[in-house]
C-alpha positions as CSV (number, residue, x, y, z in Angstrom):
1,X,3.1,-14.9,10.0
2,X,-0.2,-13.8,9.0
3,X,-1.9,-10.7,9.3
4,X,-5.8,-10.1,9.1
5,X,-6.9,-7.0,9.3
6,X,-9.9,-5.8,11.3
7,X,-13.2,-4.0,10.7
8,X,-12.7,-1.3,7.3
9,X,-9.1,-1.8,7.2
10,X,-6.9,-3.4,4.4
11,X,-3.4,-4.2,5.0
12,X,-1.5,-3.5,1.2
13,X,2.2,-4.2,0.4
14,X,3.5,-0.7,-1.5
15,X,5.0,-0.6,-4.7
16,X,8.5,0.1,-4.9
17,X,9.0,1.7,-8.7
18,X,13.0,2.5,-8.9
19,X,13.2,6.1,-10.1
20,X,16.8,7.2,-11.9
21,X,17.3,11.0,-12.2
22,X,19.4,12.5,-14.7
23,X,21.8,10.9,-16.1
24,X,20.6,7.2,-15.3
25,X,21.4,8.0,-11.5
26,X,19.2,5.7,-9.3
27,X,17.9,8.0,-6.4
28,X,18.3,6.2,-3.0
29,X,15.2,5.6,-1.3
30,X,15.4,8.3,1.3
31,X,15.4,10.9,-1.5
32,X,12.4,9.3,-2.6
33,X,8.3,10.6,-1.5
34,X,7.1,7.6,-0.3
35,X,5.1,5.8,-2.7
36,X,1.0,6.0,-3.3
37,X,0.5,2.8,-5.3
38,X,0.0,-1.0,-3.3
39,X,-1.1,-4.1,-3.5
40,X,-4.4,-5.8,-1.6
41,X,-2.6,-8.3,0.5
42,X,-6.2,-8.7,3.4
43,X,-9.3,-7.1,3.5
44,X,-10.8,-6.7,6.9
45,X,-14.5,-8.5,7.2
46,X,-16.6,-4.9,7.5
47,X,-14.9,-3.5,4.3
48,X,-18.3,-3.3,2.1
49,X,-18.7,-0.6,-0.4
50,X,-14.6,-0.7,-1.6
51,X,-14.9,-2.5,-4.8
52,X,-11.3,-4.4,-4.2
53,X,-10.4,-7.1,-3.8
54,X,-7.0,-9.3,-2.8
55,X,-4.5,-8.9,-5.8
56,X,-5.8,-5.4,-6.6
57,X,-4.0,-2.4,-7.0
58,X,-4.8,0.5,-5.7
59,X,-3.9,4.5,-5.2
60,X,-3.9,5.7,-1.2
61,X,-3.5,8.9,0.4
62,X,0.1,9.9,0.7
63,X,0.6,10.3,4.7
64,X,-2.4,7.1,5.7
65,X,-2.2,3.8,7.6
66,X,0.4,2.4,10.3
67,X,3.3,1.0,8.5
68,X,4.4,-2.7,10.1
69,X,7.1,-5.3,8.7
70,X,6.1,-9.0,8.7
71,X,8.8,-11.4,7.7
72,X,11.4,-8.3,6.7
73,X,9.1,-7.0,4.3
74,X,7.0,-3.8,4.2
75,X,3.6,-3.5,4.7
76,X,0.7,-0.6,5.3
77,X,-2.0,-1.3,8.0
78,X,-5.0,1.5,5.9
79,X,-8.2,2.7,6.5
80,X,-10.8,1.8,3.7
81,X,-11.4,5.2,3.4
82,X,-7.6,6.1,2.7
83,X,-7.8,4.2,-0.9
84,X,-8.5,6.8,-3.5
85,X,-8.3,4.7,-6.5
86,X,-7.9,1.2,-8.4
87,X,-6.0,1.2,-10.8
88,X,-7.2,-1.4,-14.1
């Protein structure tokens, strides 16, 4: 399935980084914040002053965007406005 998002909205796939506490325990994702760093995946066509692009990755605000699954996978519906940083 694709997805194209529309107007000043992005649809990013986030970054899952596996986080072990103490020990060398890995922390199950619910006891987990959900994470701030994703991947471009679309770009809606009115998206004009975010200098990103498909492939990118960026930093969003932590509570932003409807979150959808296409094809079992994970995947944030955001507003351009919700990306706070690139990150190089």
């Amino acid at each position: 399935m694709t997805v194209k998002p529309l107007g000043e909205r992005l649809l990013i796939k986030p970054i899952k980084e596996e986080e072990k506490g103490e020990g060398g325990i890995v922390l199950p994702d619910s006891a987990k914040e959900k994470p701030q760093k994703a991947e471009v995946i679309a770009i809606g066509n009115k998206v004009e002053d975010l200098d990103v692009k498909v492939g990118d990755k960026v930093i969003f605000s932590k509570y932003a965007g409807t979150e959808i699954k296409i094809d079992e996978e994970d995947y944030i519906i955001i507003d351009s406005s919700d990306i706070l940083a690139k990150i190089e």
